[in-house]
Short mmCIF file of the C-alpha atoms (twelve columns), coordinates in Angstrom:
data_MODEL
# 
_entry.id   MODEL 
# 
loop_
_atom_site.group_PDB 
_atom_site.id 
_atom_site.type_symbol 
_atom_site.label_atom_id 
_atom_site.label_alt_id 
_atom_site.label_comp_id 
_atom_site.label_asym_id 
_atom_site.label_seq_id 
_atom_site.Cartn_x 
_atom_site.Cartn_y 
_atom_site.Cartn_z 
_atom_site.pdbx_PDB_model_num 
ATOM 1   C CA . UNK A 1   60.557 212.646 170.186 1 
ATOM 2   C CA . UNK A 2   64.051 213.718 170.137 1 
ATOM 3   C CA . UNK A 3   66.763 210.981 170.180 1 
ATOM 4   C CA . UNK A 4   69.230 210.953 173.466 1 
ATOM 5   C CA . UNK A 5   72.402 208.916 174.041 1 
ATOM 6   C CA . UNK A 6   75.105 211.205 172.474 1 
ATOM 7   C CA . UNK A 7   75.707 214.053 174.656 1 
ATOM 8   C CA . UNK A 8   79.213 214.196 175.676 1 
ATOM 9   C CA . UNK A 9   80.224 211.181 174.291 1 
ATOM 10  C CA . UNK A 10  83.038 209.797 172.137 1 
ATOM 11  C CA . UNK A 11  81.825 208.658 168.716 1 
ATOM 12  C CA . UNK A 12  84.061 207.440 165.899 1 
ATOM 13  C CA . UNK A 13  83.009 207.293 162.095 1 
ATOM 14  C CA . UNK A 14  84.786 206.120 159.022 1 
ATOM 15  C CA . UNK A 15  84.527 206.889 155.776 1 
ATOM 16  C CA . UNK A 16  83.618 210.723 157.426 1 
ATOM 17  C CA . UNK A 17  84.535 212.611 154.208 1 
ATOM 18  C CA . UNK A 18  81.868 212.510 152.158 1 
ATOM 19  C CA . UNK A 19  77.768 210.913 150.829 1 
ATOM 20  C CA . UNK A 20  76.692 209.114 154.438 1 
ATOM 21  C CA . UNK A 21  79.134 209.118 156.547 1 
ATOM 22  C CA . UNK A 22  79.469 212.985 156.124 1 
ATOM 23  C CA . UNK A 23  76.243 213.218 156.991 1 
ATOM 24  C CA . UNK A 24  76.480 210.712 160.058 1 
ATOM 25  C CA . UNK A 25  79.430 213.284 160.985 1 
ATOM 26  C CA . UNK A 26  77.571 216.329 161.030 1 
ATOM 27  C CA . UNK A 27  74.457 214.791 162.780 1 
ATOM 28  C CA . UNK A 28  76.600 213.596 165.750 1 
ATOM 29  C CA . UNK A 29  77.934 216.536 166.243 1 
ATOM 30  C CA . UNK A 30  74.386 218.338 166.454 1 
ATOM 31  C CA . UNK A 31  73.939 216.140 168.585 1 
ATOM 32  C CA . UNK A 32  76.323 216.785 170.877 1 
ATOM 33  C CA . UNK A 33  78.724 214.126 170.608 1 
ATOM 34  C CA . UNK A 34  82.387 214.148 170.359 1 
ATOM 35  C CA . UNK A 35  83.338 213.295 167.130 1 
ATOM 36  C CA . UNK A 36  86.748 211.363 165.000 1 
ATOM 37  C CA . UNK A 37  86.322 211.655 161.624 1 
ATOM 38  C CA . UNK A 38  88.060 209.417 160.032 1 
ATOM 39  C CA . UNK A 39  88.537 208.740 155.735 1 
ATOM 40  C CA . UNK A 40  91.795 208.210 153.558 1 
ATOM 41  C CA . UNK A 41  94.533 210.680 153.593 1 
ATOM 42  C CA . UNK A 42  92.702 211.972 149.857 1 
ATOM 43  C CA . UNK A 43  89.056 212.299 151.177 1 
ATOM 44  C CA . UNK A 44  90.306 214.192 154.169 1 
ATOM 45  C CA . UNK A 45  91.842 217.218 151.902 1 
ATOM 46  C CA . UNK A 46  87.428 218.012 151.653 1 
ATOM 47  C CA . UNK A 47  86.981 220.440 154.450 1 
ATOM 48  C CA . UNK A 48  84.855 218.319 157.010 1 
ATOM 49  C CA . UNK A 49  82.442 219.829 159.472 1 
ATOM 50  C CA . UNK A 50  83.404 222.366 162.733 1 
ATOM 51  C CA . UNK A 51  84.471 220.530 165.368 1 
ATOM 52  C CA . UNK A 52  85.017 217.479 163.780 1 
ATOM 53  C CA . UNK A 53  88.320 215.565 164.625 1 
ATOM 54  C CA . UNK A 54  90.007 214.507 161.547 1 
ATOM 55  C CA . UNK A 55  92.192 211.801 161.203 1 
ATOM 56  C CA . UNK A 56  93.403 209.314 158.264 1 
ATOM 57  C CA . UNK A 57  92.830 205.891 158.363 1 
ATOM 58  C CA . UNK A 58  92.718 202.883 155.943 1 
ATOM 59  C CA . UNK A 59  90.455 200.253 157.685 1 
ATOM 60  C CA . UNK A 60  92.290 197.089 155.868 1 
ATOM 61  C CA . UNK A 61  94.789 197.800 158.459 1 
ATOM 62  C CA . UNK A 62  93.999 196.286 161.433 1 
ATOM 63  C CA . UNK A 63  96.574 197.472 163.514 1 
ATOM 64  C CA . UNK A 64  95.896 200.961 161.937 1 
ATOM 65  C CA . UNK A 65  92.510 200.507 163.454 1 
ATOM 66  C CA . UNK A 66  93.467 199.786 167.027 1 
ATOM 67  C CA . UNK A 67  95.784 202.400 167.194 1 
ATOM 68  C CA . UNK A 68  93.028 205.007 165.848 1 
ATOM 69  C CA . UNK A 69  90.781 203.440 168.696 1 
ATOM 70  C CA . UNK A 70  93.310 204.083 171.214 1 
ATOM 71  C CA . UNK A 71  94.615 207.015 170.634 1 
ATOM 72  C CA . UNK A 72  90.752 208.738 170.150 1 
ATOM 73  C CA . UNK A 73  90.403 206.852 174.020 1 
ATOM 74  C CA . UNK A 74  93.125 208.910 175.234 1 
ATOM 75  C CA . UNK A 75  92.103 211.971 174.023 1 
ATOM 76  C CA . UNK A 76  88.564 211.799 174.573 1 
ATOM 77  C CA . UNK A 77  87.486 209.815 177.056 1 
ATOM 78  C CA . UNK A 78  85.909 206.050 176.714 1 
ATOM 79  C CA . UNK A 79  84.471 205.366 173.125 1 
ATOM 80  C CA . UNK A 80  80.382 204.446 173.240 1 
ATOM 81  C CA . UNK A 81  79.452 205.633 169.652 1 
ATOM 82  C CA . UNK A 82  80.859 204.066 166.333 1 
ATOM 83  C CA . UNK A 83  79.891 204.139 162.888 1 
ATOM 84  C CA . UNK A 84  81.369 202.475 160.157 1 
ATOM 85  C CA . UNK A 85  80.130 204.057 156.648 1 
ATOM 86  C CA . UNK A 86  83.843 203.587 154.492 1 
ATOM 87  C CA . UNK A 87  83.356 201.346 151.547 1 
ATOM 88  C CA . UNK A 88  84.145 201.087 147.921 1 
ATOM 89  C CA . UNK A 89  82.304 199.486 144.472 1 
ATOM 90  C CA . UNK A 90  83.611 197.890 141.602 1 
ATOM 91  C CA . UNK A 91  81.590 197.522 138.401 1 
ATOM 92  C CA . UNK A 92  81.304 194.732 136.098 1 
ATOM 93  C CA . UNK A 93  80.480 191.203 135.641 1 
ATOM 94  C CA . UNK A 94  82.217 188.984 137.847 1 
ATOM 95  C CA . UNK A 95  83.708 186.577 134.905 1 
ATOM 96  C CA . UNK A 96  86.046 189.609 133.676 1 
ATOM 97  C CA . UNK A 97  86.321 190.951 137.378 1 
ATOM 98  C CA . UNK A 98  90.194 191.505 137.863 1 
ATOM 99  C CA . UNK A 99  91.722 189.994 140.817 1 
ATOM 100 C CA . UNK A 100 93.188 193.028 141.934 1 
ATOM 101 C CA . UNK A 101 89.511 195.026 142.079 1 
ATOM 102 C CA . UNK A 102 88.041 191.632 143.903 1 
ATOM 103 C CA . UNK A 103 90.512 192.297 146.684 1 
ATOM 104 C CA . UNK A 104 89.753 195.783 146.495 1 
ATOM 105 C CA . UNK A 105 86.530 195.509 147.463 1 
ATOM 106 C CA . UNK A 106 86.739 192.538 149.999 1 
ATOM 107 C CA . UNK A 107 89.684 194.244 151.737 1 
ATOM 108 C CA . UNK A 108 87.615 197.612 152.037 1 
ATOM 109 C CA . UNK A 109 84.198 196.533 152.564 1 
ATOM 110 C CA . UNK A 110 84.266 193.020 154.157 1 
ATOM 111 C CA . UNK A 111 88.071 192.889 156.013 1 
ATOM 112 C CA . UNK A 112 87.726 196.722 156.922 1 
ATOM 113 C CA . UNK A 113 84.388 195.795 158.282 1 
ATOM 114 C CA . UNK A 114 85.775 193.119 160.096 1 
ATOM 115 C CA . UNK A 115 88.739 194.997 161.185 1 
ATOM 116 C CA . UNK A 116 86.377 198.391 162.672 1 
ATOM 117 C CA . UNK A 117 83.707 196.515 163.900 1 
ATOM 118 C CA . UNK A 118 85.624 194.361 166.582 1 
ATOM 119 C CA . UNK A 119 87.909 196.561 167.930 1 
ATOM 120 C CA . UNK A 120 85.007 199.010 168.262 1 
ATOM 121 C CA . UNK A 121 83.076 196.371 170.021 1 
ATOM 122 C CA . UNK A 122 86.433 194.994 171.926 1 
ATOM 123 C CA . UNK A 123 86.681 198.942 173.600 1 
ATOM 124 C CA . UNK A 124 82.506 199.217 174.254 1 
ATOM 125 C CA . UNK A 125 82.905 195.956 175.947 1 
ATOM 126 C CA . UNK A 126 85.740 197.349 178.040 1 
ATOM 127 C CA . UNK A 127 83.425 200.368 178.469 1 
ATOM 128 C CA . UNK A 128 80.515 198.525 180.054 1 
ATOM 129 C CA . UNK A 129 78.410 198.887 176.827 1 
ATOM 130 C CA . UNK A 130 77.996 201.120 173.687 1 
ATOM 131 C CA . UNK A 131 76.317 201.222 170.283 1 
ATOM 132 C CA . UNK A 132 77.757 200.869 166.560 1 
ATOM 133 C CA . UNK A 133 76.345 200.729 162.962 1 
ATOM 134 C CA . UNK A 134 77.669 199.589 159.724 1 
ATOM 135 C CA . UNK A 135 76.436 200.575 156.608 1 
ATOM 136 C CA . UNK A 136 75.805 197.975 154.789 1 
ATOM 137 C CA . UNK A 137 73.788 197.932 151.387 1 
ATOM 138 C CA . UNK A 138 70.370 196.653 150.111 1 
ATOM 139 C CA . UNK A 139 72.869 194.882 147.786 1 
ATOM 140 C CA . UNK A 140 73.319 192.152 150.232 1 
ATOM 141 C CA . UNK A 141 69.924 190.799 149.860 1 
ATOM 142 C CA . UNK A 142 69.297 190.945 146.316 1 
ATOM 143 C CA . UNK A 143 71.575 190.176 143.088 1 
ATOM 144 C CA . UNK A 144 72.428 192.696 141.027 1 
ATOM 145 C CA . UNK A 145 73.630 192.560 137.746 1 
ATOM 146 C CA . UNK A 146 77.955 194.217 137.547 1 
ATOM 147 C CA . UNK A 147 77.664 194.514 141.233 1 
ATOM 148 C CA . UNK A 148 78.787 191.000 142.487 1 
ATOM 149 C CA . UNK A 149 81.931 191.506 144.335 1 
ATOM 150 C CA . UNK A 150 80.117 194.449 145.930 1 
ATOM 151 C CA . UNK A 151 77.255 192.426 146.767 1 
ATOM 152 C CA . UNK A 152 79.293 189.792 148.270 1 
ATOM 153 C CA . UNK A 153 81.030 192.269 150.140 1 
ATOM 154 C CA . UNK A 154 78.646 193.733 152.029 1 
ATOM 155 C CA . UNK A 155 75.955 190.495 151.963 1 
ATOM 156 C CA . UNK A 156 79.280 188.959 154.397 1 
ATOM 157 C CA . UNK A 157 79.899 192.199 155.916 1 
ATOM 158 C CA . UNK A 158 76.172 192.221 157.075 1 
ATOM 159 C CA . UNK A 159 76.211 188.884 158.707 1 
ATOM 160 C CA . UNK A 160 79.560 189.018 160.238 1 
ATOM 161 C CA . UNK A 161 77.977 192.433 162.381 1 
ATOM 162 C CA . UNK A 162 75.149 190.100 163.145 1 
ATOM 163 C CA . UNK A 163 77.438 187.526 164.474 1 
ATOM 164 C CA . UNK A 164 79.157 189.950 166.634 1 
ATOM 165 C CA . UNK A 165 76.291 191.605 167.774 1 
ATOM 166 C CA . UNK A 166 75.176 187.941 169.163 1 
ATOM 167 C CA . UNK A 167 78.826 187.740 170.700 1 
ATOM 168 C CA . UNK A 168 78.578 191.250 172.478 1 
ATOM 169 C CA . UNK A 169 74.918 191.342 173.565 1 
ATOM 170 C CA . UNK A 170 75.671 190.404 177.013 1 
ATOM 171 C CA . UNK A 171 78.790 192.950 177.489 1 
ATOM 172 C CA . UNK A 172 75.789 195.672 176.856 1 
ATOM 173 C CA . UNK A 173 76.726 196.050 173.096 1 
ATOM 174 C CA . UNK A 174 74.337 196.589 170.377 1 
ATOM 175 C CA . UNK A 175 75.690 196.023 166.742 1 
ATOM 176 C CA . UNK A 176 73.148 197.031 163.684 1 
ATOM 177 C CA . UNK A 177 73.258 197.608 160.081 1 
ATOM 178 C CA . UNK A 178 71.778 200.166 158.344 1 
ATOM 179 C CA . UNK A 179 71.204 199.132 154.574 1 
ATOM 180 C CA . UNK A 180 70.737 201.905 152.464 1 
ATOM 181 C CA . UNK A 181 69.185 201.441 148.920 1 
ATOM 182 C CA . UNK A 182 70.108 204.086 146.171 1 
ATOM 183 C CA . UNK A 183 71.459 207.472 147.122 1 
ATOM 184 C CA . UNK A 184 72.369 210.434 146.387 1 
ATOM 185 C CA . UNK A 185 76.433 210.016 146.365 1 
ATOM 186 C CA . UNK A 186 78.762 210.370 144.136 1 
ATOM 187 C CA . UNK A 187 79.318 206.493 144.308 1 
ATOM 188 C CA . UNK A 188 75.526 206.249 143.395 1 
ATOM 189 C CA . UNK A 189 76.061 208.937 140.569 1 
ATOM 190 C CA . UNK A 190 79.002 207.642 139.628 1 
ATOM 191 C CA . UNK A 191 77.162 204.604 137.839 1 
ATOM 192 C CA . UNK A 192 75.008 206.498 135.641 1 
ATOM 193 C CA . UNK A 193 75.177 206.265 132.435 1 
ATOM 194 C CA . UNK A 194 72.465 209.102 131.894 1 
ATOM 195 C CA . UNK A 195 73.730 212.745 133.303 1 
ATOM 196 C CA . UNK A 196 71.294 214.731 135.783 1 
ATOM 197 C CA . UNK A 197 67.875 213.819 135.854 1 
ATOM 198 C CA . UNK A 198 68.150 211.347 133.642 1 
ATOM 199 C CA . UNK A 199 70.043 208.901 135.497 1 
ATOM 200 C CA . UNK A 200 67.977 209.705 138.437 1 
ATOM 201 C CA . UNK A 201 64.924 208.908 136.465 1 
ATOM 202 C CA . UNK A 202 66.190 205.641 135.299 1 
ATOM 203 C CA . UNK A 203 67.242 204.573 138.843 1 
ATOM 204 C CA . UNK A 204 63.930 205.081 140.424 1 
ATOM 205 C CA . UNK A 205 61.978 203.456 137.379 1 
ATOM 206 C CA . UNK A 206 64.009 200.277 137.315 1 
ATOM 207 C CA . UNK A 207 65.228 198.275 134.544 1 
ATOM 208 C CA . UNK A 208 63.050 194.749 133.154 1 
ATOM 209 C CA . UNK A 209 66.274 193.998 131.362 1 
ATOM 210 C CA . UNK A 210 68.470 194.020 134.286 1 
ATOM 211 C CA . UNK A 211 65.929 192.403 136.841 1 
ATOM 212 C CA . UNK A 212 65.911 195.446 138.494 1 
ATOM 213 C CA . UNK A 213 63.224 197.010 140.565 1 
ATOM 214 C CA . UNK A 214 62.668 200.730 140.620 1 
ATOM 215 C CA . UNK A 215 61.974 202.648 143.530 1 
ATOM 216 C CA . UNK A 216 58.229 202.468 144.591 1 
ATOM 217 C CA . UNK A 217 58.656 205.590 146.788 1 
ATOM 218 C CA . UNK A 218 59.531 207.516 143.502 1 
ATOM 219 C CA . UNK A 219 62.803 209.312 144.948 1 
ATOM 220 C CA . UNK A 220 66.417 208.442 146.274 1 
ATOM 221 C CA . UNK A 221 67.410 208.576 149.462 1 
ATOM 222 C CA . UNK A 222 69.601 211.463 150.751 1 
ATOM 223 C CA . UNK A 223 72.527 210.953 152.699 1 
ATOM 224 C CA . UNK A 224 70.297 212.774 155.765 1 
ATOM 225 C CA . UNK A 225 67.793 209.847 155.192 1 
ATOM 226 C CA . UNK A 226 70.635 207.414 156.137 1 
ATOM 227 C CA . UNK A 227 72.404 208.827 158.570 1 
ATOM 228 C CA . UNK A 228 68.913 209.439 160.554 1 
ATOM 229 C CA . UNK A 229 68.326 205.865 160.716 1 
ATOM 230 C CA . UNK A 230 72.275 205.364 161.516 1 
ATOM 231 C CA . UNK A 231 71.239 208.107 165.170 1 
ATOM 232 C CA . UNK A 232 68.093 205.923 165.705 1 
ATOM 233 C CA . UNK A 233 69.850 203.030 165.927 1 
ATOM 234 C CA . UNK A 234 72.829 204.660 168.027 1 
ATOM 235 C CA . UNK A 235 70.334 206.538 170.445 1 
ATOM 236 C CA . UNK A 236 68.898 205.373 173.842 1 
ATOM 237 C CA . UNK A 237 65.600 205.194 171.902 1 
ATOM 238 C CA . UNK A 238 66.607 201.722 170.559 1 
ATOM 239 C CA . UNK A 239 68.370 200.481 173.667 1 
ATOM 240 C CA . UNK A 240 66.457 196.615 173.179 1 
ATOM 241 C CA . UNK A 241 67.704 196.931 170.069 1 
ATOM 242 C CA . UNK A 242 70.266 194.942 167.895 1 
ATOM 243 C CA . UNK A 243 71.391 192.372 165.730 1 
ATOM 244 C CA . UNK A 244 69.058 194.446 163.214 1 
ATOM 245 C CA . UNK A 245 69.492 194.940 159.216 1 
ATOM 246 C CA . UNK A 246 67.466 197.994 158.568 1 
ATOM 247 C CA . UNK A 247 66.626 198.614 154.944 1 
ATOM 248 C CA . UNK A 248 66.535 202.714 154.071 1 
ATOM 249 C CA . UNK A 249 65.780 201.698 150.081 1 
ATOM 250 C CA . UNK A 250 62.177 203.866 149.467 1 
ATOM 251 C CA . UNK A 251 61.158 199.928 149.282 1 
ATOM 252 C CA . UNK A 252 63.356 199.073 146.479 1 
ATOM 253 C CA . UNK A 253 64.238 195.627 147.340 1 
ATOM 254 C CA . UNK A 254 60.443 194.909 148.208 1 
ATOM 255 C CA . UNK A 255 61.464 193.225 151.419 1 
ATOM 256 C CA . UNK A 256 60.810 194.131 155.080 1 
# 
């Protein structure tokens, strides 16, 4: 079965320059969609794919966000495609957490979110209907030990796309969440403590000590795992679908 719903059409994705959202970017665009890439002023110095649109954004400004929205309207026609794949991670325990990485995170991951997702949703309502996705994390349903603010984040950021999906179901909007478990990013790789293979290996076998399960699948994901569920959720395919928190985690959290 090949997926439909993005021929033509005007998608927008953040966090486009690199690990998912990349390859959300590039999978769009095969499909045939129009695409706005859009990442921080930094990320977008990575060459990004042909034909996608760059453009800078930093998604704790709301205003920032509605002007992206419009201007991409203008350009390209009525938006019916959005992703929303930026985020950022803070390690540590939450007792010595500075204040200043706290409101990192919240502003990126849970404010951003909040900040994308409606005016997204606000311009597919306008549009008679549409389809968006955040990526959200496997974090949100299970506590992790150095993670908490990142947890929290994206635990809130899942339910607040819920919430709006509930509002915009009857203006023909479908809001989801794709929850990815551990992949291969350099956010995931990042964390190691173990180079190469190691760190992969000690990932995907878990930890007793930090109440962490391993990876019964026996692999990470790839960013082209993700951003496959992201176009299933986007595509005509799952048109009676939404309000959905879709775990892409090779059944690390154990959980449906």
């Amino acid at each position: 079965m090949r997926l439909s719903g993005f021929e033509g059409h005007l998608a927008i994705v953040t966090g486009a320059a690199g690990g998912i959202g990349l390859a959300v970017t590039r999978a769009l665009l095969d499909a045939g969609a129009t695409v706005v890439a859009t990442d921080t002023a930094a990320a977008l110095a990575a060459p990004l794919p042909k034909g996608a649109i760059p453009r800078a954004l930093d998604v704790r400004d709301g205003a920032a966000v509605e002007a992206l929205v419009a201007e991409a309207e203008a350009a390209h026609g009525p938006l019916k495609l959005g992703v929303h794949a930026a985020g950022v991670l803070a390690i540590g325990p939450l007792v010595d957490l500075p204040q200043t990485e706290w409101d990192r995170v919240i502003g990126t991951n849970l404010t951003g979110t909040f900040n994308v997702t409606r005016t997204f949703g606000r311009a597919m309502a306008g549009n008679g209907g549409g389809a968006l996705v955040a990526v959200s994390s496997n974090a949100a349903g299970i506590p992790r030990q150095n993670m908490g603010a990142y947890a929290a984040s994206k635990a809130a950021a899942t339910m607040l796309v819920r919430c709006l999906g509930l509002e915009l179901a009857g203006s023909g909007v479908r809001c989801n969440i794709v929850a990815p478990g551990s992949t291969l990013t350099p956010m995931q790789t990042g964390m190691w403590t173990e180079d190469g293979g190691a760190g992969e290996r000690a990932v995907i076998e878990g930890s007793l000590n930090a109440y962490r399960t391993g990876i019964p699948l026996k692999k990470l994901a790839t960013p082209e795992d993700i951003a496959g569920a992201v176009m299933y959720l986007l595509s005509d395919q799952a048109g009676h679908v939404t309000m959905a928190d879709l775990y892409v985690d090779g059944g690390a959290t154990l959980r449906a």
